[in-house]
N, C-alpha and C positions, 0 to 999 in steps of 0.2 A: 186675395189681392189680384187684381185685374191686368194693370202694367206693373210690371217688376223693374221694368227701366225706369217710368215714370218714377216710381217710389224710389230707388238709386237716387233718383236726380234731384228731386227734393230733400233727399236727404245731404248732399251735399252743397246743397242750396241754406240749406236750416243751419249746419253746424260752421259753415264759414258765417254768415249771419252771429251764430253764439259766442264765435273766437273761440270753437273747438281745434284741438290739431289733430286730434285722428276720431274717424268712426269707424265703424262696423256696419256691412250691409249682408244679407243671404247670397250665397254664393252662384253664378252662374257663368258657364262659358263665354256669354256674350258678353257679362256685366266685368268679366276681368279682360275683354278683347280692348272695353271701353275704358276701364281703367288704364289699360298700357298706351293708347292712343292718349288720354291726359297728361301721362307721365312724358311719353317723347316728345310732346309739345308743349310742356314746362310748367302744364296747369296743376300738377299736383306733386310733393313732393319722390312718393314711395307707394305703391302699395305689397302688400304682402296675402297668401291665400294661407287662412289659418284653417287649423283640422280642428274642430270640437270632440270629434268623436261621432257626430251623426251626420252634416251634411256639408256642414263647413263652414267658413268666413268669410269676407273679401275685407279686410282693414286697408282703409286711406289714409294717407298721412297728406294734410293740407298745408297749402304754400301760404304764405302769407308775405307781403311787402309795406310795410311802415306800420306795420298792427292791420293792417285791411287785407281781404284776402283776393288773392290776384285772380278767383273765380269771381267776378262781379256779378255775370248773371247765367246760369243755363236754363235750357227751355227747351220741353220738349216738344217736335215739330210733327214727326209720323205716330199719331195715335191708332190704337187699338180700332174705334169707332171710323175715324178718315184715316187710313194708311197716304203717303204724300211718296210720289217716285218721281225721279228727277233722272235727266238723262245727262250726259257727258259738260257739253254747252250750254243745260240750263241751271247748272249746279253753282248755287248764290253765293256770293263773297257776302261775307258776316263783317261786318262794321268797316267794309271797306279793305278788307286783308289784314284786319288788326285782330280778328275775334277767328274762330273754327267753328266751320260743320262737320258734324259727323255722319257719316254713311255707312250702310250695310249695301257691299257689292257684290258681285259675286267671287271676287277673289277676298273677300273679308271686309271685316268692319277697317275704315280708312278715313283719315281726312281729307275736306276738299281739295288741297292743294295734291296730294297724291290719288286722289280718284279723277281729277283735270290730267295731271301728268301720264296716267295711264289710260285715258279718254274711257273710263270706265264711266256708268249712272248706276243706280241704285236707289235704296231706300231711305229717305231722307232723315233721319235718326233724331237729331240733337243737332243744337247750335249751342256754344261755350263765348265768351266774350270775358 
């Protein structure tokens, strides 16, 4: 596997698509920084980091609102092949301040509205709507 976020992100692309409520992805630091960034901004219900015995889990527990699930669309922006950095004041409002980007700053993975707040830039990660 190439991108491991990509594949994340697809994955929770696919199982809100199925009317899954929870998945399982490979475990990584960054992939649970991005997970607790969905959770405090409401896009996913729970996650949990489960131990298998060899590397581990990351379990999502997805939100859903009237049977639809309230992740409509993510997409990944900083590829492996074009990496995308964005500074303080170029950092894009996502459907008008209705949707999140996500960022890798240097004080951590953060969303727009708190990488604006602390006039940080970064690597431009994921957009959530």
């Amino acid at each position: 596997m190439n991108d491991p976020v990509a594949d994340m992100l697809t994955r929770i692309r696919n199982a809100g698509r199925a009317g899954h409520k929870r998945i399982d992805i490979p475990i990584s630091k960054f992939k649970t920084e991005i997970a607790r960034l969905l959770q405090d901004n409401h896009y996913i219900q729970d996650y949990k980091v489960l131990d298998d015995g060899r590397h581990g889990r990351l379990r999502l527990y997805l939100k859903y609102h009237d049977n639809a699930p309230v992740i409509r669309e993510i997409r990944r922006i900083s590829k492996p092949g074009l990496r995308r950095y964005v500074k303080a004041r170029e950092i894009p409002r996502v459907k008008n301040g209705l949707g999140m980007a996500i960022l890798s700053t240097p004080r951590g993975v953060m969303s727009d509205r708190e990488a604006r707040r602390q006039r940080l830039g970064g690597e431009y990660i994921a957009q959530v709507w």
